[in-house]
PyMOL Python script that loads the backbone (N, CA, C, O; Angstrom):
from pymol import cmd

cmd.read_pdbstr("""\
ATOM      1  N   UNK A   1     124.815 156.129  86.353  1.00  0.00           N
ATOM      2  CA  UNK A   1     124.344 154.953  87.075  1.00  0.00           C
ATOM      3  C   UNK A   1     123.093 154.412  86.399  1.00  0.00           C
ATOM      4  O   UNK A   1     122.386 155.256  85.849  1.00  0.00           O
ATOM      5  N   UNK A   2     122.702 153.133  86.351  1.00  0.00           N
ATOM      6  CA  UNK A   2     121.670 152.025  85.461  1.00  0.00           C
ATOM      7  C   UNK A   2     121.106 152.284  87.218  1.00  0.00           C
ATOM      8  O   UNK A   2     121.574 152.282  88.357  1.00  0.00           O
ATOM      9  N   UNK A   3     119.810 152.490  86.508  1.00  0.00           N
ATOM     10  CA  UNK A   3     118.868 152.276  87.820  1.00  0.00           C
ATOM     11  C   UNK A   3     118.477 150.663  88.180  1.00  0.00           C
ATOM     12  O   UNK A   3     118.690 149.856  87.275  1.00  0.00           O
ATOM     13  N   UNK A   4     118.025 150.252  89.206  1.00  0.00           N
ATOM     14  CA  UNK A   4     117.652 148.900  89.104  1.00  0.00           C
ATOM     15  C   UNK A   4     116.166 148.514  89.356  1.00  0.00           C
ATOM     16  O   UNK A   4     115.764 147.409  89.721  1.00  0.00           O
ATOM     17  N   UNK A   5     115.165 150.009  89.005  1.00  0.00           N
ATOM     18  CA  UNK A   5     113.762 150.217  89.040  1.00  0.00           C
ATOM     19  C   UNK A   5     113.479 150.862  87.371  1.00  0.00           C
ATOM     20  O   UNK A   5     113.973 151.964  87.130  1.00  0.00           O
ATOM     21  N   UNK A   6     112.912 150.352  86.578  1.00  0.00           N
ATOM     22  CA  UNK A   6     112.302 150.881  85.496  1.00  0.00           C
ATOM     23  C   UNK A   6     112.050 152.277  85.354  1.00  0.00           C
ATOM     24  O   UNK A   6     112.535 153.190  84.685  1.00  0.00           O
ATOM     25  N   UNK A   7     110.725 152.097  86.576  1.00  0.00           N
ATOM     26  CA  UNK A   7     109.832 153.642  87.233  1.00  0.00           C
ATOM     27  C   UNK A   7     110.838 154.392  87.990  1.00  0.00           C
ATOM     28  O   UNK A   7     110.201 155.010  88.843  1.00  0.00           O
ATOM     29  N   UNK A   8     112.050 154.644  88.108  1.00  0.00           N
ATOM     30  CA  UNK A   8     112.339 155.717  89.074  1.00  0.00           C
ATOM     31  C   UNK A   8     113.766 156.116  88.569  1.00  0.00           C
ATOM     32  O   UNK A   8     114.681 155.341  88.292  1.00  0.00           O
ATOM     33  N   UNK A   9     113.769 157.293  88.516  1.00  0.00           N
ATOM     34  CA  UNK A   9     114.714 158.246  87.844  1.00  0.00           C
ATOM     35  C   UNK A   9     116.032 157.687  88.921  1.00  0.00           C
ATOM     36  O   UNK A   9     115.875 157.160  90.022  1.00  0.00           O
ATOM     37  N   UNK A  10     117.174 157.946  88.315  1.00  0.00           N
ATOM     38  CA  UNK A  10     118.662 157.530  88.957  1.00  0.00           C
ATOM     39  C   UNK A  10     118.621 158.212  90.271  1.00  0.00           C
ATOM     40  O   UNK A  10     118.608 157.648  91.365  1.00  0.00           O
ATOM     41  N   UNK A  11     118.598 159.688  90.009  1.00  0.00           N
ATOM     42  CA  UNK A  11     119.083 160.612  91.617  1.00  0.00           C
ATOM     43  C   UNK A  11     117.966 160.473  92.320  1.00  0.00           C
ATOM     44  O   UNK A  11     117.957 161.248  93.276  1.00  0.00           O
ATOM     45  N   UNK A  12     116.498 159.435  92.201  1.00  0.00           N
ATOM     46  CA  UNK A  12     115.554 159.029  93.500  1.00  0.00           C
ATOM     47  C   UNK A  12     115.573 157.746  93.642  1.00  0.00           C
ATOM     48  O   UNK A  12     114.927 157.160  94.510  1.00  0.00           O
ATOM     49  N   UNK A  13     116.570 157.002  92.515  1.00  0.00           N
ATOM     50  CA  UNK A  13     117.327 155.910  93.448  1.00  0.00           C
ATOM     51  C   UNK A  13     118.226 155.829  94.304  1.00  0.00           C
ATOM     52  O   UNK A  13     118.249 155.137  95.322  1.00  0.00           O
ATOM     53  N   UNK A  14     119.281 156.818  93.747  1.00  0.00           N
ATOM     54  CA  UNK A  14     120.037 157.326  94.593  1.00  0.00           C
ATOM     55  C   UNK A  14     120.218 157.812  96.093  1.00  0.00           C
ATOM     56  O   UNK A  14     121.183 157.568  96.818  1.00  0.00           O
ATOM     57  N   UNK A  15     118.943 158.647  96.444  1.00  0.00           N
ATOM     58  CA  UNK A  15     118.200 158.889  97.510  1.00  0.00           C
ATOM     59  C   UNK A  15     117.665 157.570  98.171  1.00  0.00           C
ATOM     60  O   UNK A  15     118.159 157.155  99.219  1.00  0.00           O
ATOM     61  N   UNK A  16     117.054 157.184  97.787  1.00  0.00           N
ATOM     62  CA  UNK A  16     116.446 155.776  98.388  1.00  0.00           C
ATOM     63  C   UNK A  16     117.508 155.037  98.612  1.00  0.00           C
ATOM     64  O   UNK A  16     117.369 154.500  99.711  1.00  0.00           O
ATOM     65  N   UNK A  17     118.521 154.737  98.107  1.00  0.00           N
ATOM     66  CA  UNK A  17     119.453 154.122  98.640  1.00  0.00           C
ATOM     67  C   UNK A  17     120.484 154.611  99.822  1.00  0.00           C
ATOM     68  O   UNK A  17     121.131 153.918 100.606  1.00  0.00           O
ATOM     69  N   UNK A  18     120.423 155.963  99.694  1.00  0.00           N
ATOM     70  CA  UNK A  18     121.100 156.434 100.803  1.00  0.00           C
ATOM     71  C   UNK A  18     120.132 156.682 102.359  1.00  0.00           C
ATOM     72  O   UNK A  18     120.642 156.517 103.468  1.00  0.00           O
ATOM     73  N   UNK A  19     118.885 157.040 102.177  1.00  0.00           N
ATOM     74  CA  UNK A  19     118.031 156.633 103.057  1.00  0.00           C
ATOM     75  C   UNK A  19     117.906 155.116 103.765  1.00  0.00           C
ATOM     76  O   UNK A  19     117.513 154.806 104.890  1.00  0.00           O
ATOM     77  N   UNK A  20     118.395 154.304 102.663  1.00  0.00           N
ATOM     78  CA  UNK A  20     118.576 152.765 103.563  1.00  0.00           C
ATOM     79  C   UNK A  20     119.724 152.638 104.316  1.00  0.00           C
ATOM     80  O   UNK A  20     119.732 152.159 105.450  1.00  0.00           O
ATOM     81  N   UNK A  21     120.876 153.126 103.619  1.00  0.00           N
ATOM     82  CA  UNK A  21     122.042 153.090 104.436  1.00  0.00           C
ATOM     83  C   UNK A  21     122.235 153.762 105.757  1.00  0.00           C
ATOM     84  O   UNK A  21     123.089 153.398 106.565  1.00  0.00           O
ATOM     85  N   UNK A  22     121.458 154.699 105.933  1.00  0.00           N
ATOM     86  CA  UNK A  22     121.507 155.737 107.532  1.00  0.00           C
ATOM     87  C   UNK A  22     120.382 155.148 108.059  1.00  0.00           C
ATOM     88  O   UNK A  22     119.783 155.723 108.968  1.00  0.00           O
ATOM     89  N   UNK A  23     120.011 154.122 107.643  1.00  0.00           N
ATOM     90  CA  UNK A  23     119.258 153.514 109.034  1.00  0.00           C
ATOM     91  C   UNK A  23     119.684 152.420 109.677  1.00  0.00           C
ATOM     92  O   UNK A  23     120.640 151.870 109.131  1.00  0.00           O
ATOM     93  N   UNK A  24     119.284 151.922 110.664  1.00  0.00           N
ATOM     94  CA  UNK A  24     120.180 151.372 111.526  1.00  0.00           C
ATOM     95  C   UNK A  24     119.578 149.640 111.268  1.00  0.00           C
ATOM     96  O   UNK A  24     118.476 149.248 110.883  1.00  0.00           O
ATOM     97  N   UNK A  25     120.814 148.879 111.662  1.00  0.00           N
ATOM     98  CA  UNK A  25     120.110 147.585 111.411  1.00  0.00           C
ATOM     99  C   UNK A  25     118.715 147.022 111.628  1.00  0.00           C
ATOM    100  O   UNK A  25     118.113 146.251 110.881  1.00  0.00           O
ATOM    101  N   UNK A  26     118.328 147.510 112.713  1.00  0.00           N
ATOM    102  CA  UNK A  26     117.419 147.341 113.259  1.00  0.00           C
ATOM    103  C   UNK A  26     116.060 147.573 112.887  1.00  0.00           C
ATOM    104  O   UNK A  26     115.004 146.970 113.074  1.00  0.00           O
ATOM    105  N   UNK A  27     116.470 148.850 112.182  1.00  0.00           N
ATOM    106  CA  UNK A  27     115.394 149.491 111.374  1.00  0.00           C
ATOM    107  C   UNK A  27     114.934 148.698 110.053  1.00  0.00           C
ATOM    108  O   UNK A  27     113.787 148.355 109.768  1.00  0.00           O
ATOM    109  N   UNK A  28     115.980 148.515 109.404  1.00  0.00           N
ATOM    110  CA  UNK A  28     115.881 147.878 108.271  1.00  0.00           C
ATOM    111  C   UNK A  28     115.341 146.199 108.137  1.00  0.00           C
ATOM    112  O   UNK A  28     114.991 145.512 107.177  1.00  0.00           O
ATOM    113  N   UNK A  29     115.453 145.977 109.416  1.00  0.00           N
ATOM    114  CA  UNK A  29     115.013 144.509 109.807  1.00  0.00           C
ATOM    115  C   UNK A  29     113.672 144.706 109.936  1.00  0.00           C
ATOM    116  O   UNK A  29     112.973 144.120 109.110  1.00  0.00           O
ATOM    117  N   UNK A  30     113.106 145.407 110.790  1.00  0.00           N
ATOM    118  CA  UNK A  30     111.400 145.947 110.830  1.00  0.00           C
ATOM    119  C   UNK A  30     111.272 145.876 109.779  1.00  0.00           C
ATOM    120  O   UNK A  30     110.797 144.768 109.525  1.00  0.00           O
ATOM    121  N   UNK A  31     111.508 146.768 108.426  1.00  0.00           N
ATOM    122  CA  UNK A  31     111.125 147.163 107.505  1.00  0.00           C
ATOM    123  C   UNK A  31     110.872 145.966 106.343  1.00  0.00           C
ATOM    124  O   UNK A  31     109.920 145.955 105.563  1.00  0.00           O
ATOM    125  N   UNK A  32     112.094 144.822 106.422  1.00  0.00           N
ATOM    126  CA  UNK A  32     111.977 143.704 105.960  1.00  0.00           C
ATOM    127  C   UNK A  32     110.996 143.042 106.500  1.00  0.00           C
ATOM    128  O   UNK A  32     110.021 142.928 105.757  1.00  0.00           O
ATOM    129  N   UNK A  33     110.880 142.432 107.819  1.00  0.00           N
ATOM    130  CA  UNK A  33     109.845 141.970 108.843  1.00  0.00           C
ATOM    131  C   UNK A  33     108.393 141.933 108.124  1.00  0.00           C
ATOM    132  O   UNK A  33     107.771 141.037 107.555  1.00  0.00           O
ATOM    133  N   UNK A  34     108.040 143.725 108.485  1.00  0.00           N
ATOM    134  CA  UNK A  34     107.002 144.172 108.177  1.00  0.00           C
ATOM    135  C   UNK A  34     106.518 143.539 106.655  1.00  0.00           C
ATOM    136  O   UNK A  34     105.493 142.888 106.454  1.00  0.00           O
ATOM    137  N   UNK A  35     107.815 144.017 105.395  1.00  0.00           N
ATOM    138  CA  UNK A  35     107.242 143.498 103.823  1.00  0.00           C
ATOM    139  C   UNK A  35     106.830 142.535 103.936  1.00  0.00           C
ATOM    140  O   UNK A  35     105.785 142.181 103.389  1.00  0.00           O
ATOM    141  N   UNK A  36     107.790 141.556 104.958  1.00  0.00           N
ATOM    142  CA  UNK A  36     107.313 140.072 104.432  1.00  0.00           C
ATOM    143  C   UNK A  36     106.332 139.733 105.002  1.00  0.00           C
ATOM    144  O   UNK A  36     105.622 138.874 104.480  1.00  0.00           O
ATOM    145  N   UNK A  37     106.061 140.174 105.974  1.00  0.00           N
ATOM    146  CA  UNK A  37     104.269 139.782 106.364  1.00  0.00           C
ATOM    147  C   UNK A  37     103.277 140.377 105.800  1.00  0.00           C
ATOM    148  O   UNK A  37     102.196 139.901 106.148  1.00  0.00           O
ATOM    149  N   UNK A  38     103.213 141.253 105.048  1.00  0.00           N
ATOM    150  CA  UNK A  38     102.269 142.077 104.206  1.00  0.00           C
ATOM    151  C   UNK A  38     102.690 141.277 103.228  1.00  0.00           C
ATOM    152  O   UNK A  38     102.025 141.715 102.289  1.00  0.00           O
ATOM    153  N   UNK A  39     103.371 140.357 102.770  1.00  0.00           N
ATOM    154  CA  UNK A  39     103.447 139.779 101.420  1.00  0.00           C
ATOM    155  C   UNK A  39     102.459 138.853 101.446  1.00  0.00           C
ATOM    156  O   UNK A  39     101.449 138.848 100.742  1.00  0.00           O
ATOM    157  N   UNK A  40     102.889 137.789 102.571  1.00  0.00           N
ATOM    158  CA  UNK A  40     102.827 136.329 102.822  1.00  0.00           C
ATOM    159  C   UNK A  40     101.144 137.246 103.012  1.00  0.00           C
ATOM    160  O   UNK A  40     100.804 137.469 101.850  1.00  0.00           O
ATOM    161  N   UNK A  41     100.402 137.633 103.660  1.00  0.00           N
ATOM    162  CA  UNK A  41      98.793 137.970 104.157  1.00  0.00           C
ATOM    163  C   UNK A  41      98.458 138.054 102.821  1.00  0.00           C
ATOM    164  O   UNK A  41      97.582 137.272 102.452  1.00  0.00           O
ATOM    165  N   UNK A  42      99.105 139.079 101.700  1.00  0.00           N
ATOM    166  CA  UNK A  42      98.390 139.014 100.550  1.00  0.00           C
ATOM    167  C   UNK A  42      98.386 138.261  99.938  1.00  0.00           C
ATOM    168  O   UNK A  42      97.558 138.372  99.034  1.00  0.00           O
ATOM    169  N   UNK A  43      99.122 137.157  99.933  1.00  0.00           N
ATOM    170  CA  UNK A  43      99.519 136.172  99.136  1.00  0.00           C
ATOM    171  C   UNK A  43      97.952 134.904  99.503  1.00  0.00           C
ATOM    172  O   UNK A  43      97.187 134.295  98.757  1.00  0.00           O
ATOM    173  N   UNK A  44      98.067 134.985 100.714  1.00  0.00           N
ATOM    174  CA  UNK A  44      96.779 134.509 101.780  1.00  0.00           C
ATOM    175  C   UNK A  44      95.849 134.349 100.827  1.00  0.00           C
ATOM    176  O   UNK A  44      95.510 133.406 100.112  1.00  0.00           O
ATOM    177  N   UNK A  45      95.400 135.802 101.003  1.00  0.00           N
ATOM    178  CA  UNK A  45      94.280 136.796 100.787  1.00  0.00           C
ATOM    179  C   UNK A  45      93.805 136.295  99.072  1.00  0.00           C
ATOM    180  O   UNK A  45      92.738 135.813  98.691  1.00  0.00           O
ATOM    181  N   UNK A  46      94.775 136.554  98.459  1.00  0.00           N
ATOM    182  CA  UNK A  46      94.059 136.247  97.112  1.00  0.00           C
ATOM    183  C   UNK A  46      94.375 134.317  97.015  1.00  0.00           C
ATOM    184  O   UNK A  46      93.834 133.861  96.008  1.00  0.00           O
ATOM    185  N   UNK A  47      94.840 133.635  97.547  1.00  0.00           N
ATOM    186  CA  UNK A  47      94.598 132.347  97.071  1.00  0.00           C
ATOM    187  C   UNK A  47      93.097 132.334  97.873  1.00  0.00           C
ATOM    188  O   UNK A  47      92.222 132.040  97.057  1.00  0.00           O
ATOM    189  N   UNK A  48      92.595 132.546  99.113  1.00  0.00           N
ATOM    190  CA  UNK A  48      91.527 132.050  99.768  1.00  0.00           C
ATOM    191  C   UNK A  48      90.361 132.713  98.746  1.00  0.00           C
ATOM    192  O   UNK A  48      89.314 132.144  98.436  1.00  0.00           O
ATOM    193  N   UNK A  49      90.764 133.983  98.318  1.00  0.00           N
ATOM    194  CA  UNK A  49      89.366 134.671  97.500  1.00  0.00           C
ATOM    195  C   UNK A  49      89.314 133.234  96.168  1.00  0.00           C
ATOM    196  O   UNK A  49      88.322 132.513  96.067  1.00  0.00           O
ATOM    197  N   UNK A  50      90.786 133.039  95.118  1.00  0.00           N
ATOM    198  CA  UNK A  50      90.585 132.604  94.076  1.00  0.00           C
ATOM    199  C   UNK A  50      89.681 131.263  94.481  1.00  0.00           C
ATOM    200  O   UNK A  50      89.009 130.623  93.673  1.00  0.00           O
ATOM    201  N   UNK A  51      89.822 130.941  96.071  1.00  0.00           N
ATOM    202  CA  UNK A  51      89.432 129.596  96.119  1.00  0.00           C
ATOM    203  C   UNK A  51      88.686 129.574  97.715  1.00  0.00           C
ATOM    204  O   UNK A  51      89.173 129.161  98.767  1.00  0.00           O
ATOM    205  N   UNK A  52      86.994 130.329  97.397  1.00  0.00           N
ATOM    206  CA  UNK A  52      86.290 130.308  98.231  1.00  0.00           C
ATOM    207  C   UNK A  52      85.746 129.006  98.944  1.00  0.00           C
ATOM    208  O   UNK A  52      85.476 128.852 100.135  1.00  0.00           O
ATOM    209  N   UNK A  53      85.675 128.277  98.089  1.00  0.00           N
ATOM    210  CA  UNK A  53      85.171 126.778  98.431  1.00  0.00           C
ATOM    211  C   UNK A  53      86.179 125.864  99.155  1.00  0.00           C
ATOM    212  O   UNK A  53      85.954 124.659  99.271  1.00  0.00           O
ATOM    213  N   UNK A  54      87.109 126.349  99.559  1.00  0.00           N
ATOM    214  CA  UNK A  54      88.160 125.238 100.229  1.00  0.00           C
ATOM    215  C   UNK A  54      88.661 125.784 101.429  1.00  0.00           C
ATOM    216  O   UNK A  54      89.109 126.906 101.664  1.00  0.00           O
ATOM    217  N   UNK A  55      88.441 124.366 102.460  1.00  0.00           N
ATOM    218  CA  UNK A  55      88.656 124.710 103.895  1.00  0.00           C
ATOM    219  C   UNK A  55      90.053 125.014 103.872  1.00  0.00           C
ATOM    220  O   UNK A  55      90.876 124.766 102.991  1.00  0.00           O
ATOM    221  N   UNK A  56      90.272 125.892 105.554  1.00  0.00           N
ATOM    222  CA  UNK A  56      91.453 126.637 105.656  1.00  0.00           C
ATOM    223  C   UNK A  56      92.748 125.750 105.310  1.00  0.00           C
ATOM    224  O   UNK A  56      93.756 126.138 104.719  1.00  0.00           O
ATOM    225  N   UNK A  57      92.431 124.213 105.919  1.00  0.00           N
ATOM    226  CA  UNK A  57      93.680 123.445 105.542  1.00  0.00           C
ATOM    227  C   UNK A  57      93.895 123.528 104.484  1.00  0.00           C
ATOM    228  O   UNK A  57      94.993 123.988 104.173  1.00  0.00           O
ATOM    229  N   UNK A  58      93.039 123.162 103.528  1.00  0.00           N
ATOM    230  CA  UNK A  58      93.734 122.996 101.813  1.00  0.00           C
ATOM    231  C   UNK A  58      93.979 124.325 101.509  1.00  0.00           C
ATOM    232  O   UNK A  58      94.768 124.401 100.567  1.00  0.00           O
ATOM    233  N   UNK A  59      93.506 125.750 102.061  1.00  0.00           N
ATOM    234  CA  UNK A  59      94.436 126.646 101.616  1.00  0.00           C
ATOM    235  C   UNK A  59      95.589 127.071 102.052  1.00  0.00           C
ATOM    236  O   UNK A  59      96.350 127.962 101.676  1.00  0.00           O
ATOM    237  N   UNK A  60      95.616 126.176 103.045  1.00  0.00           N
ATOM    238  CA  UNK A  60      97.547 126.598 103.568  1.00  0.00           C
ATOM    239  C   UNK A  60      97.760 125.436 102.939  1.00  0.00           C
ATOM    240  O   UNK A  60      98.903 125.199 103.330  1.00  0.00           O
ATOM    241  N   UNK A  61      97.402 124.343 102.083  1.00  0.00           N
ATOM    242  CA  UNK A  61      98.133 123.784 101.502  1.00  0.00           C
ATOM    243  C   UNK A  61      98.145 124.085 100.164  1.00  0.00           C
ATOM    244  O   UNK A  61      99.186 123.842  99.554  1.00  0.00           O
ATOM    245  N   UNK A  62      97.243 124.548  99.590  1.00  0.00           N
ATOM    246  CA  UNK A  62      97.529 125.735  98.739  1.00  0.00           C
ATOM    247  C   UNK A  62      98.715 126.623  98.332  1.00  0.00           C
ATOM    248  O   UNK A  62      99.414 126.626  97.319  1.00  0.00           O
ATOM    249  N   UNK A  63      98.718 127.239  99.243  1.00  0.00           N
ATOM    250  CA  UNK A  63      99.814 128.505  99.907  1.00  0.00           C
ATOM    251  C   UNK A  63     101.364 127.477  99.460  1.00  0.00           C
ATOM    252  O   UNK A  63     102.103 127.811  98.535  1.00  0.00           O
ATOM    253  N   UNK A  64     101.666 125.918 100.547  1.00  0.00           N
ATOM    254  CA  UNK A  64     102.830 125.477 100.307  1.00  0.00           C
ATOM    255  C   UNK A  64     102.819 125.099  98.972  1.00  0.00           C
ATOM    256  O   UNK A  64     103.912 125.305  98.445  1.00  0.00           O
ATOM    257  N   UNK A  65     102.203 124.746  98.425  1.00  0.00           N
ATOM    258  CA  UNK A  65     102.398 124.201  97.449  1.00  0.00           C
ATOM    259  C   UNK A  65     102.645 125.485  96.139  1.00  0.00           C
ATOM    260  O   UNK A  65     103.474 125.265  95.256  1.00  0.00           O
ATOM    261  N   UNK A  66     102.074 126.408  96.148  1.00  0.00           N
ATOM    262  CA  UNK A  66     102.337 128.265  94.991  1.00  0.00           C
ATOM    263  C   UNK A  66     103.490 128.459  95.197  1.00  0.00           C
ATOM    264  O   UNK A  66     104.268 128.568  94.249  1.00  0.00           O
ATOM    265  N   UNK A  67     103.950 128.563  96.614  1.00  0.00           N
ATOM    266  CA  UNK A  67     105.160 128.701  97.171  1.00  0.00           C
ATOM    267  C   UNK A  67     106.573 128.438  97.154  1.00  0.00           C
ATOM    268  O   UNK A  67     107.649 128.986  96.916  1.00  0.00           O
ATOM    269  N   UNK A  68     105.961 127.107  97.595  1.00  0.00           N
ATOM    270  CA  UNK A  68     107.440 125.620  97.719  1.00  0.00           C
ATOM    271  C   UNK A  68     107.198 124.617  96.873  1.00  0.00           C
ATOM    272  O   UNK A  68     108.254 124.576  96.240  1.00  0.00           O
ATOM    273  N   UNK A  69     106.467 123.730  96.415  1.00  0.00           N
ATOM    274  CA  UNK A  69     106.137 123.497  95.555  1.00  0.00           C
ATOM    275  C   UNK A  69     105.441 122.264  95.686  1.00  0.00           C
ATOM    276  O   UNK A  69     105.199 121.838  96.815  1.00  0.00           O
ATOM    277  N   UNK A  70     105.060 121.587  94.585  1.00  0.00           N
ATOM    278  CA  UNK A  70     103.768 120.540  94.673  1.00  0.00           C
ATOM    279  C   UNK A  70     104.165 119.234  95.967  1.00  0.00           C
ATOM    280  O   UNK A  70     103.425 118.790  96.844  1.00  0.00           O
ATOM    281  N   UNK A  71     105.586 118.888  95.650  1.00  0.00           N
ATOM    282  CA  UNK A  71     106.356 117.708  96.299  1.00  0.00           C
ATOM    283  C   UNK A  71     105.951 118.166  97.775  1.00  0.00           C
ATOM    284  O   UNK A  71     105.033 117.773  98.494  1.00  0.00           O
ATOM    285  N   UNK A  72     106.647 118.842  97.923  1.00  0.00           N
ATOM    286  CA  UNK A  72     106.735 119.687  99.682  1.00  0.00           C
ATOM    287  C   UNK A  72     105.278 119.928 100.313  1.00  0.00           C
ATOM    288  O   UNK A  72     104.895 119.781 101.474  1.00  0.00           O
ATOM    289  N   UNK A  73     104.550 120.371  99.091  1.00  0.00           N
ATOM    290  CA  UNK A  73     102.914 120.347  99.563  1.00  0.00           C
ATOM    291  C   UNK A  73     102.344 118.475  99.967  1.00  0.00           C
ATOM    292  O   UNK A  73     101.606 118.271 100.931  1.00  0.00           O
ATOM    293  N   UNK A  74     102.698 117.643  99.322  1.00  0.00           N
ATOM    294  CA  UNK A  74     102.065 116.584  99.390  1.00  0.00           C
ATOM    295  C   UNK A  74     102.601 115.694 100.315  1.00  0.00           C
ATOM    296  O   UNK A  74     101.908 114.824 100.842  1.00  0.00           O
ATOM    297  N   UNK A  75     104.133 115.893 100.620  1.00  0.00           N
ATOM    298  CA  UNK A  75     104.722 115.785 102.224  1.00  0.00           C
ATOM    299  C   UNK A  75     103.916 116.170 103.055  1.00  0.00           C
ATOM    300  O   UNK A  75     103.471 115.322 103.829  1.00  0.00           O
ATOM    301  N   UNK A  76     103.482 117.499 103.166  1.00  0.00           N
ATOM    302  CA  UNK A  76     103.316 118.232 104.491  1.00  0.00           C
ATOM    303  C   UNK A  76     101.840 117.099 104.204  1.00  0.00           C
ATOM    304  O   UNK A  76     101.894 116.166 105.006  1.00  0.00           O
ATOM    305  N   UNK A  77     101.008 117.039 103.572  1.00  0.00           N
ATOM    306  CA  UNK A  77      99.978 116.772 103.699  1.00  0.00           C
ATOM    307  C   UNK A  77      99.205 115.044 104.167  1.00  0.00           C
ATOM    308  O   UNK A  77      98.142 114.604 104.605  1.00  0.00           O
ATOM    309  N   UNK A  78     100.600 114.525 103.707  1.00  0.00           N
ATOM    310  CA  UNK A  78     100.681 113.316 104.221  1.00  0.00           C
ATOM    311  C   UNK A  78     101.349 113.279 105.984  1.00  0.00           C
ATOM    312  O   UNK A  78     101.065 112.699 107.032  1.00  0.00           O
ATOM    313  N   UNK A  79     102.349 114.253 105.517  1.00  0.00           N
ATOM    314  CA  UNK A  79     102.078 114.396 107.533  1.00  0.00           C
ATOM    315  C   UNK A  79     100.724 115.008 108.434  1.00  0.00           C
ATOM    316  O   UNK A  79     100.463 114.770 109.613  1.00  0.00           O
ATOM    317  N   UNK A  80     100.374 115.406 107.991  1.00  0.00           N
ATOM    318  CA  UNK A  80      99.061 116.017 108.660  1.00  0.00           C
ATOM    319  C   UNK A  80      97.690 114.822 108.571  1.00  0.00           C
ATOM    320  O   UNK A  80      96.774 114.756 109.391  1.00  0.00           O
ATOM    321  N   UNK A  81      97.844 114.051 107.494  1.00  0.00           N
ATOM    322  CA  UNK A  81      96.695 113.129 107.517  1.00  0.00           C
ATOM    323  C   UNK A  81      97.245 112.285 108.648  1.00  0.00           C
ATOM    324  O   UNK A  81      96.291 111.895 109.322  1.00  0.00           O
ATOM    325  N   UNK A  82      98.797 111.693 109.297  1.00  0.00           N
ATOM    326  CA  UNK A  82      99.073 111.114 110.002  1.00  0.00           C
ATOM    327  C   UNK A  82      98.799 111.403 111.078  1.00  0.00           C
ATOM    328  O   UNK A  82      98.132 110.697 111.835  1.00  0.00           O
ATOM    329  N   UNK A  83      99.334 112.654 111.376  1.00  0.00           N
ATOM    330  CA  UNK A  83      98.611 112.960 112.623  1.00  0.00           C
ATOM    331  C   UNK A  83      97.504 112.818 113.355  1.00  0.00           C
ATOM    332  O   UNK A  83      97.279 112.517 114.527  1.00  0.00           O
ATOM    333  N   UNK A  84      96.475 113.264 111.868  1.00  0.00           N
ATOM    334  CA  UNK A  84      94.945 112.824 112.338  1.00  0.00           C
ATOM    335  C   UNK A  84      94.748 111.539 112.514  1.00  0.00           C
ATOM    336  O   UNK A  84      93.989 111.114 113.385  1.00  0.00           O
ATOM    337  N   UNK A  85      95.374 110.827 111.751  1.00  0.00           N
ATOM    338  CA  UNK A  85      94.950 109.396 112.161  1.00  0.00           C
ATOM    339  C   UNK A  85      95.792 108.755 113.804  1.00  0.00           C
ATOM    340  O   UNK A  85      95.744 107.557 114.083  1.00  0.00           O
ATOM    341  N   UNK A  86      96.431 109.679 114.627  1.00  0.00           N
ATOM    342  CA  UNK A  86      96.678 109.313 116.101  1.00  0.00           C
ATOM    343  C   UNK A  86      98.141 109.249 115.755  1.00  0.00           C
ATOM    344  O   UNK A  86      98.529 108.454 116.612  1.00  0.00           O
ATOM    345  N   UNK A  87      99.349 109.620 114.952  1.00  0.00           N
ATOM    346  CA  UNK A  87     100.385 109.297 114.993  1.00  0.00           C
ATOM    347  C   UNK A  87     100.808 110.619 115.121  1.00  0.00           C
ATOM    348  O   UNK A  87     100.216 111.585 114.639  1.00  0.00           O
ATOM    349  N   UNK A  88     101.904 110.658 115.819  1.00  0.00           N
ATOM    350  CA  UNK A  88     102.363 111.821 116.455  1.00  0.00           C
ATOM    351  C   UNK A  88     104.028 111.752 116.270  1.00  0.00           C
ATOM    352  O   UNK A  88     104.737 112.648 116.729  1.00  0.00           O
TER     353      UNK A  88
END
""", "prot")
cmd.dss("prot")
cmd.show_as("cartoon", "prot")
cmd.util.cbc("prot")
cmd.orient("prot")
């Protein structure tokens, strides 16, 4: 078997893969859940450090834009200036 980790020998992929399979959907949904919010926080975390000087909005527009990309960032951002200006 071709491992599909560089770092980890076949029979402790092997293991790891059979450890995913005996858990229950449910489990494995937490476990996804959980990564992806420990992703998305770190992901946070180092755009707000690279970019101390910018209020929280421009770093969640930041964030869409690393993310999703420049277009989708400058949508969202033109909806949000609308808003402020009383349009709802």
């Amino acid at each position: 078997m071709k491992t599909l980790s560089r770092d980890t020998s076949p029979e402790i992929e092997l293991k790891l893969i059979d450890m995913l399979r005996k858990q229950t959907p449910t489990q494995r949904l937490s476990k996804t859940l959980y990564l992806t919010t420990v992703t998305l926080n770190l992901s946070r975390r180092a755009i707000s450090r690279a970019n101390p000087d910018k209020s929280k909005r421009e770093l969640d527009l930041l964030f869409v834009e690393y993310h999703y990309g420049k277009e989708l960032a400058e949508r969202v951002k033109k909806h949000i200036e609308m808003k402020d200006d009383g349009w709802k």
